[in-house]
N, C-alpha and C positions, 0 to 999 in steps of 0.2 A: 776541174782537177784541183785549183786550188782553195776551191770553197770544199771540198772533200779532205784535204788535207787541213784546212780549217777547223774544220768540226771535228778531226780526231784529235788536235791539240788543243780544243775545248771539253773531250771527256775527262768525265770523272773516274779515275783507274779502279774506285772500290764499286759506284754504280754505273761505272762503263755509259752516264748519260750528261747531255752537256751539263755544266756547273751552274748549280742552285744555291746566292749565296758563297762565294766560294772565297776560302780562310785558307793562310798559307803556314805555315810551321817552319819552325828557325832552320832546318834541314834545305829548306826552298819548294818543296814539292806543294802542290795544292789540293784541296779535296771540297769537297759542300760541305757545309757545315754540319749537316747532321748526319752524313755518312763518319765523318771523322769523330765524332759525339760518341754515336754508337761503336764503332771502333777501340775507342778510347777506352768506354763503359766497360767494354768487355773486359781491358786488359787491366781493367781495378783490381786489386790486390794479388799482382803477380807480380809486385818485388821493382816494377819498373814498367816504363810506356815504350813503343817503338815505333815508327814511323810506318806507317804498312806498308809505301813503296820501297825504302831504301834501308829498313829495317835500321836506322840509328836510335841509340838510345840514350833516355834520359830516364830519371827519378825521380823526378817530380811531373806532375800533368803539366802537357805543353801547354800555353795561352796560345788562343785560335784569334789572330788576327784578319781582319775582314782585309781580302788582297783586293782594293779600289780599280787600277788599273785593268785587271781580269775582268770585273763587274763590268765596267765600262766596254770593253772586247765585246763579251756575253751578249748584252744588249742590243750592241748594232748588229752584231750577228746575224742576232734574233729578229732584227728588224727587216734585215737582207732578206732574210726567207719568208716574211711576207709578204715582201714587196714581189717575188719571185712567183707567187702567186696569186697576182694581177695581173690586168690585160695590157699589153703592152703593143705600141704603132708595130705594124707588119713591115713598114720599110726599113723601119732604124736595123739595123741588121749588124751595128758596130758596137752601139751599145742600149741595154734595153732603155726605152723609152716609154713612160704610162702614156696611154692612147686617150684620143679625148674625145672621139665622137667613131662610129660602126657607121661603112657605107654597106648596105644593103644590097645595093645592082655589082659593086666590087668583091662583096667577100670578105674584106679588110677592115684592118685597125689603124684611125690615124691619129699623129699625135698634132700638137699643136701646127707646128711647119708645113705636115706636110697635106695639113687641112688648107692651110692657104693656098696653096696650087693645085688642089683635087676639082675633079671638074666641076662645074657648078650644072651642068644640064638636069633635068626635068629627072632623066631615070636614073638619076645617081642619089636615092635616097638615105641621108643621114638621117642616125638618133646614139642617141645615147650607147658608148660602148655596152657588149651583150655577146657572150660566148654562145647564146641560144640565136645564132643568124637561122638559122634552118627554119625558126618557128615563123618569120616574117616573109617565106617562102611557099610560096601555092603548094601542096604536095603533089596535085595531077599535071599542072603548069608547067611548074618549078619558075611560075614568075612570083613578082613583085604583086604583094595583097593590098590593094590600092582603095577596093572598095568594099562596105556593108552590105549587105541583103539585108533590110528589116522583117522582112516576112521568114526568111530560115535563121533568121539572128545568126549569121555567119561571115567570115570575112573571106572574101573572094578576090581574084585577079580579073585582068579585062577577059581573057578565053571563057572564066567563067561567066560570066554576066552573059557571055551567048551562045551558052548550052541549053540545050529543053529544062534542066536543072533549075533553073535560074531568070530564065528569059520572059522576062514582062515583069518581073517581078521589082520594088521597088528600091534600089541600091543609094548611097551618099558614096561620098568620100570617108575616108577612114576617121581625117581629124572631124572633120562635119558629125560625124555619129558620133566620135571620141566624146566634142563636145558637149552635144545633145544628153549623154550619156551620164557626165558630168555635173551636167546642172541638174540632171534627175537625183545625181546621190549627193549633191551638195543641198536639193530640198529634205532629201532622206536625214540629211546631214542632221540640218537646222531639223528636222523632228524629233531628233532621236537628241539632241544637244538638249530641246524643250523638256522630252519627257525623264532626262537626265537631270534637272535642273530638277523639275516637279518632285522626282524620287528622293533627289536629294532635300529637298522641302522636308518629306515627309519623313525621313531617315531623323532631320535634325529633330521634327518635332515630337515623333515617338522617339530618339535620344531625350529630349526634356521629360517627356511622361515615365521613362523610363526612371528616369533619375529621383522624380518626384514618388513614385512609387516606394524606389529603393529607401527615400527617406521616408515618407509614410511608415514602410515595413518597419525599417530601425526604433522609429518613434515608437508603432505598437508594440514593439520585440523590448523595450525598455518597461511602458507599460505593463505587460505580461511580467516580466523579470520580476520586477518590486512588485507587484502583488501575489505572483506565487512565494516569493520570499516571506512576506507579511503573511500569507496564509498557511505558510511552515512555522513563523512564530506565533502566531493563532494558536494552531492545533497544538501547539508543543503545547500553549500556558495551556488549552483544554484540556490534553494528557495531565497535564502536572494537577491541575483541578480535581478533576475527577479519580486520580490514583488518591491524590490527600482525601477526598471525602471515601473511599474504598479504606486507606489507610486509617480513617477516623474513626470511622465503625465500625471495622473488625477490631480493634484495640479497646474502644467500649466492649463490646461483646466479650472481648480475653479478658476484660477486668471483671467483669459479670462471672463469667465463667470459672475464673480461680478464686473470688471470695467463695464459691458453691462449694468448688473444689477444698478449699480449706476448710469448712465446714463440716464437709462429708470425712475429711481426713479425722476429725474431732471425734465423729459421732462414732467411726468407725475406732478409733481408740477406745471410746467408753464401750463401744459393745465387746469389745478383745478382751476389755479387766472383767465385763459380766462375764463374760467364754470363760473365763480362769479362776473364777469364784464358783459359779457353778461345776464345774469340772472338780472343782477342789471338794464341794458339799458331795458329789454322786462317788467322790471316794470314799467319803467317811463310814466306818461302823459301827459310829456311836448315832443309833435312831435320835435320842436326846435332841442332841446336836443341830441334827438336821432337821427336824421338827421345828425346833424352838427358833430357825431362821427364818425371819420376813419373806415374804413371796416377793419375785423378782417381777412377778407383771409379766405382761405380753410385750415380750422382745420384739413381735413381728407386726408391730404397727402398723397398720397401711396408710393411716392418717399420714404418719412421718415420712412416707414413702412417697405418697401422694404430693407433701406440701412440696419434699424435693425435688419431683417431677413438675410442680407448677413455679417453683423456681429455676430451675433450668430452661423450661421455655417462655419465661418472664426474660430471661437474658437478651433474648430476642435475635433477628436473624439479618444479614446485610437488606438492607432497602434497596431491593434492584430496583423498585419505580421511581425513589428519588436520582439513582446514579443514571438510570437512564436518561431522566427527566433534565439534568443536568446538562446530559450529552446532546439530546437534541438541541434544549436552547443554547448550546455553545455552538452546535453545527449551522443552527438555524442564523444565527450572528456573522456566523464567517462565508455562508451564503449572501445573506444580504451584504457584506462586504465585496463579495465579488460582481454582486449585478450593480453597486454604485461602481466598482473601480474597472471596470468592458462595460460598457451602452451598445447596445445597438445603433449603426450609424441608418440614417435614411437609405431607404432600399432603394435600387437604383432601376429595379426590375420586380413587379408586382409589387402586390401588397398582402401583406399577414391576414391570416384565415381566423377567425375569431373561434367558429365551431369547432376546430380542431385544436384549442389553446385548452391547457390546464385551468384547471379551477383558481389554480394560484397565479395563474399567470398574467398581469395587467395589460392590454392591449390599447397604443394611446387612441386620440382620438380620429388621428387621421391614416389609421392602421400600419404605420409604417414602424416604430418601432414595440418592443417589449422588456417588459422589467416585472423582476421575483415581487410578490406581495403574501403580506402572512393575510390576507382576510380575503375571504373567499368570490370570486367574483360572479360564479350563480351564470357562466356562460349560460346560450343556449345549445339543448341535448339535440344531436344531429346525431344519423347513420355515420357519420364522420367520424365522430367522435372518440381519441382512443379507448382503446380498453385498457390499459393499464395505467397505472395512476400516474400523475407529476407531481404531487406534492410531498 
C-alpha cells in the first residue's frame, strides 16, 4: 500500500506516468520536463503562461528548474521495483531478502543464513537460484534428474534408468556429462576462436588490397582526368585550326569573287550607255544620221562571256582534302597522345591474340601489352580476323 501510494506521488499530473527529468515552477508543483515544454509551447502568444495544475499565472515564461531531490526519490524508486522483480529466500518472510542458491529436493529459495543451516544431505540438491525448478524435475517421476543417458541424449532420474526405456543403456552423472560436454565445446570453442582469428587475417588483408586498390583507382582517376582535359584542349586548338584554315579560304575565294563581281558590275555599265545609244540611233528619222554612225560590233560576245565564266571558276572552291587532311593529322596526334598517356598494364590473365589485332595495332613482344602505331604492321590474315577496320 504504500509503495502504491508512492508511485502516485511520483506521477506526472499532465502524463499521468512516473517523472522523467522532473523541473519544478515557482508555484511548487512538478512536471517532466518535456510535458511542461510542450505545455508551455502551446500557451505562446496568449497574453501570459499558467501553471496547468493550479492555473497561476505569470507573463513572462516560467524558468524550469531541475527539482534534484525528486530525481533522487524517482531513482531508488525505480530501483525498488527491480529489485521487486528478483528472487528472493522463501524463509525471510519479514523482509525480502535476494536468495543465493535454489534447493531442488526443497522447492525453495535460500539466502545467504539460511543456506548455512540447510541440510547438507545427498538429496538436497543446490544450484544457482532459477524460477525454472520444475525443469530440474523428472516429469513421469517428479524426482530429482540425477543422471544422462548417452545413447537417448536425455537427462533422466533413478526410476528412469530402470524402465525398459532406458535399462542397459549407458547413463553418468549429470556433472560427469556436464563436463564431458564442456570440454567437447570448449574444443568447439578453441576451433571456431582459430577459424575467427584466420577470417580475421583475411578481413585485415583484403582491407589492405582494398585500400591499395582504392589508391590505384584514385591514381588512374587523376590520370584519366588531365588527359581528357589535355585532349579537350587539343581538339579545341584543332577546332580553332581548322575553322581558321576554312576561315582562310573562304575569304580568298570572297576576294576572288568580288574583284569578278566588280568587274562584271563595269562591264555591265558600258553595255547599259551601248542599251541607250542604240535605243536613241532606232529612234531617229533622219536615215543620214543613222547611216553615218559606226557599227557597234557584236554586243553578244561569247568570247567575253566565256573568259567570265573561266574567271569565276579560276576563283576556285574550299579545299575539303586539305581541311580534311588537317583533321586527321590533328586527330591522328591526339590519338597518339592518348595511347602514350593509358598503357596497357601486364595482363594478369592471358595473353593478346595477335590475329585478331588491327593493322595499326603494335603487339609487344611478349604479347602482354598493345600500343596505336601509324605504320602498318602486315599482322597475319586468319578467319579471326575482324572485318571492320581499326585504323
Amino acid at each position: 500500500m504504500a509503495s502504491a501510494d508512492l508511485r502516485q506521488e511520483l506521477n506526472c499530473s499532465i502524463c499521468l506516468s512516473i517523472y522523467t527529468d522532473p523541473v519544478i515552477l515557482r508555484c511548487g508543483h512538478n512536471f517532466c520536463r518535456v510535458c511542461i515544454d510542450r505545455a508551455l509551447d502551446a500557451q505562446e502568444g496568449g497574453g501570459g503562461y499558467t501553471c496547468p495544475e493550479c492555473r497561476a499565472e505569470c507573463q513572462e515564461r516560467p524558468a524550469l528548474i531541475r527539482n534534484n531531490p525528486l530525481c533522487n526519490i524517482v531513482g531508488s524508486f525505480l530501483s525498488s521495483l527491480q529489485n521487486e522483480t528478483g528472487i528472493f529466500c522463501t524463509y525471510c518472510i519479514h523482509s525480502p531478502v535476494p536468495a543465493a542458491k535454489s534447493c531442488l529436493h526443497c522447492e525453495a529459495f535460500l539466502c545467504d543464513n539460511h543456506l548455512r543451516v540447510h541440510s547438507k544431505s545427498a538429496e538436497h540438491v543446490l544450484c544457482d537460484p532459477t524460477t525454472a525448478l520444475g525443469n530440474r524435475k523428472c516429469s513421469v517421476h517428479k524426482k530429482i534428474l540425477e543422471y544422462y543417458c548417452t545413447e537417448d541424449a536425455a537427462c533422466i532420474c533413478v526410476s528412469c534408468s530402470l524402465t525398459e526405456e532406458h535399462r542397459g543403456h549407458l547413463v553418468e552423472l549429470l556433472d560427469e556429462a556436464s563436463e564431458k560436454k564442456k570440454e567437447k565445446l570448449r574444443n568447439v570453442l578453441q576451433k571456431l576462436n582459430t577459424k575467427r582469428a584466420e577470417t580475421e587475417i583475411r578481413v585485415q588483408s583484403l582491407q589492405v588490397r582494398r585500400r591499395e586498390y582504392q589508391g590505384k583507382a584514385a591514381g588512374v582517376t587523376d590520370t584519366v582526368t588531365a588527359l581528357f582535359r589535355d585532349l579537350r584542349r587539343q581538339l579545341e586548338d584543332l577546332e580553332k585550326k581548322v575553322l581558321s584554315e576554312i576561315y582562310s579560304q573562304a575569304e580568298s575565294i570572297s576576294l576572288s569573287l568580288s574583284d569578278l563581281i566588280r568587274q562584271l558590275e563595269i562591264n555591265k555599265e558600258k553595255l547599259s550607255r551601248k542599251m541607250r545609244h542604240i535605243e536613241e540611233l532606232c529612234n531617229m528619222s533622219d536615215p543620214v544620221t543613222v547611216l553615218q554612225e559606226p557599227d557597234t560590233g557584236d554586243l553578244c560576245d561569247t568570247e567575253d562571256t566565256e573568259r567570265h565564266d573561266n574567271q569565276v571558276h579560276g576563283a576556285g572552291d574550299l579545299d575539303v582534302g586539305l581541311i580534311s587532311g588537317t583533321t586527321r593529322r590533328g586527330l591522328s596526334d591526339i590519338i597518339t597522345c592518348i595511347n602514350t598517356g593509358i598503357y596497357v598494364q601486364e595482363a594478369t590473365e592471358g595473353l593478346l591474340d595477335v590475329a585478331t589485332a588491327g593493322d595499326k595495332i603494335q603487339i609487344s613482344g611478349d604479347r602482354k601489352t598493345a600500343s596505336w602505331s601509324d605504320i602498318r604492321q602486315n599482322h597475319p590474315v586468319t578467319p579471326e580476323k575482324f572485318q571492320c577496320p581499326q585504323d
